[in-house]
N, C-alpha and C positions, 0 to 999 in steps of 0.2 A: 813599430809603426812603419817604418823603414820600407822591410818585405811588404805590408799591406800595403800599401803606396807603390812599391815598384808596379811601372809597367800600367798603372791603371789613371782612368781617365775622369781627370777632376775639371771641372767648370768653376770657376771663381764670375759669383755674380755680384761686383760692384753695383752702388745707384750712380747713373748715368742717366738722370734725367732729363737735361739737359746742357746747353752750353751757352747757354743766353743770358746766362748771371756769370761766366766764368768760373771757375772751379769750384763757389764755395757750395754751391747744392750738391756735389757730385762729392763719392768717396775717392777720397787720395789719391794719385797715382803711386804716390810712395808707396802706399799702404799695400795695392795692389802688386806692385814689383815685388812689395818685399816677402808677401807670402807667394807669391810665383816664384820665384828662384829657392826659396827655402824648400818649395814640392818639386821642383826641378830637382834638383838636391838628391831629394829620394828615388830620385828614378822613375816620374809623374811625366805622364802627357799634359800636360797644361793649358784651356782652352778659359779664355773669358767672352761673358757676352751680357747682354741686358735689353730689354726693348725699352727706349727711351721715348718720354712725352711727345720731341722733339727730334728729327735726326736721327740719323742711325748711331750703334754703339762705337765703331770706327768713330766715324766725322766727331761725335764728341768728346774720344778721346785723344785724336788730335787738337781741339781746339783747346779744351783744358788743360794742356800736359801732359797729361798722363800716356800717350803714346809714345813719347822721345823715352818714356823711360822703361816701356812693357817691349819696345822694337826689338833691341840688342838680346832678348829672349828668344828663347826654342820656343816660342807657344802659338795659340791662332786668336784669333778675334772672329767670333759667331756671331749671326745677327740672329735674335730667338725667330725662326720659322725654319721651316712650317710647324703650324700646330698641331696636336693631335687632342680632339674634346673627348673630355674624363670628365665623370660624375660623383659631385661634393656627397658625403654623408646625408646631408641634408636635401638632396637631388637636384641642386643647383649645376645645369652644368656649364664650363668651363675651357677655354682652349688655353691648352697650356704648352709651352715653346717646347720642340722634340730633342733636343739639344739638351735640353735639363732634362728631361726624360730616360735619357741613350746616358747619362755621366753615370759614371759609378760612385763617385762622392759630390757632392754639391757645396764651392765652401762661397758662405751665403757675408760679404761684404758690406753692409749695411753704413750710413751715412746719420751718424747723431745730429739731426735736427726738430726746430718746432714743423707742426703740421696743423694747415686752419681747419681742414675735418677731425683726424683723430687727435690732438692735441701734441704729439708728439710720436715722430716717425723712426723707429727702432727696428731691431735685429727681424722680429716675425713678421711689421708691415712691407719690408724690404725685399721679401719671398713673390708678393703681390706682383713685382715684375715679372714672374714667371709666366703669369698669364697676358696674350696677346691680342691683338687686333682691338677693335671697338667694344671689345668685353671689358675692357680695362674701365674705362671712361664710364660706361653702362652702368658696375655694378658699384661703383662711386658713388654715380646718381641716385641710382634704385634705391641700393640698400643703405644707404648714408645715412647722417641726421643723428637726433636725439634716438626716436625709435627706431634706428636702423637695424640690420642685422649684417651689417658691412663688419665690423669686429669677429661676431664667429663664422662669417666666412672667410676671414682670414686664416681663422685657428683651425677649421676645415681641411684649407689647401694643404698644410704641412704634411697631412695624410697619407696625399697622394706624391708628396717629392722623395728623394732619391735620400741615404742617410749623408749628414755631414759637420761642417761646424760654421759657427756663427762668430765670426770678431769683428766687433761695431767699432766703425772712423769715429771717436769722440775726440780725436785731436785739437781740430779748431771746428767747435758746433756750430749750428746755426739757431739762433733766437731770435725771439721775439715776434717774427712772421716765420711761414714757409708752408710750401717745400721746396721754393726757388727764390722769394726775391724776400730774405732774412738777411740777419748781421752777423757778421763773424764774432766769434764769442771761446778763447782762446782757453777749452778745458784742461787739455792734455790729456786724454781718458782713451786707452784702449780697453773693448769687455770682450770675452772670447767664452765661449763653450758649445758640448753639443747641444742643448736642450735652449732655442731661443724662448723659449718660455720663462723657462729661467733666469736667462739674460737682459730681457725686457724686466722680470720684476724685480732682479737686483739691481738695473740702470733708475728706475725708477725711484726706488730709496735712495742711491746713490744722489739724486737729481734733486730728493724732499719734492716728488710729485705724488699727491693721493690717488690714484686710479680709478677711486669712488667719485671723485667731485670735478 
């Protein structure tokens, strides 16, 4: 793993969706240092970034913490632009941040909370950052809902990203609302693999959530 990793340029996409609630909607800083220094380690370029609701990915990780502890690191902080639009499977298209685009690995950072559209926000809805501008918001609205088609456009986007791995923040979750003004709710659960598919539906049982209902 070592040699693969030397020299090559991995993106760590935290959620950073804000900093208006203070840390608990946002993945760890910890969490984020500590797989940065571990790809550090192998001889990894290290770059993190996110397009937040709110704020750029900087300003909110100064204000949550999480930059006193990413600083003392070899790495950069990206803001996802420019975009370049790509075309869903299903001919939705999409501007997606060139940054994720340009990495050679993608390790996808994901933030264990509730969500009041998809019920709950895991390792594959956490990719959704990738895409920028007013598209974001848009296909929220559009494709949302009971009948939406907002879920397999998510499963779509995987597609077109870069290979990588997915280990979800379940340390301290967020329930009961979200994606930003929920309760802290003290799991202790880190989930990690490549396939967030898989990872979404082993958190899932893990959680005793049905995915049907």
């Amino acid at each position: 793993a070592g040699r693969n990793l030397r020299s090559a340029t991995i993106l760590l996409k935290p959620n950073l969706i804000t900093a208006g609630n203070g840390p608990l909607p946002c993945t760890h800083g910890q969490v984020i240092a500590a797989v940065a220094r571990w790809l550090l380690d192998q001889g990894a370029r290290v770059v993190v970034g996110d397009s937040p609701a709110f704020g750029s990915a900087r300003a909110v990780l100064e204000k949550t913490g999480g930059w006193s502890l990413l600083a003392p690191l070899d790495l950069r902080i990206v803001e996802f632009r420019p975009a370049r639009l790509l075309t869903l499977p299903s001919g939705t298209q999409v501007p997606v941040a060139a940054p994720v685009l340009d990495c050679d690995y993608l390790i996808n950072l994901p933030k264990l909370k509730a969500h009041g559209q998809m019920r709950v926000t895991l390792a594959v809805k956490n990719y959704f950052g990738c895409v920028v501008g007013l598209h974001k918001p848009w296909l929220h609205m559009v494709h949302g809902g009971g009948q939406g088609r907002f879920a397999q456009l998510l499963v779509e986007l995987l597609s077109l990203l870069p290979p990588g791995y997915s280990l979800v923040d379940g340390i301290t979750a967020m329930h009961v609302s979200g994606p930003i003004h929920g309760h802290p709710f003290a799991l202790g659960l880190l989930a990690g693999g490549v396939n967030p598919l898989a990872v979404d539906t082993a958190l899932l049982a893990v959680l005793g959530i049905n995915p049907h209902h």
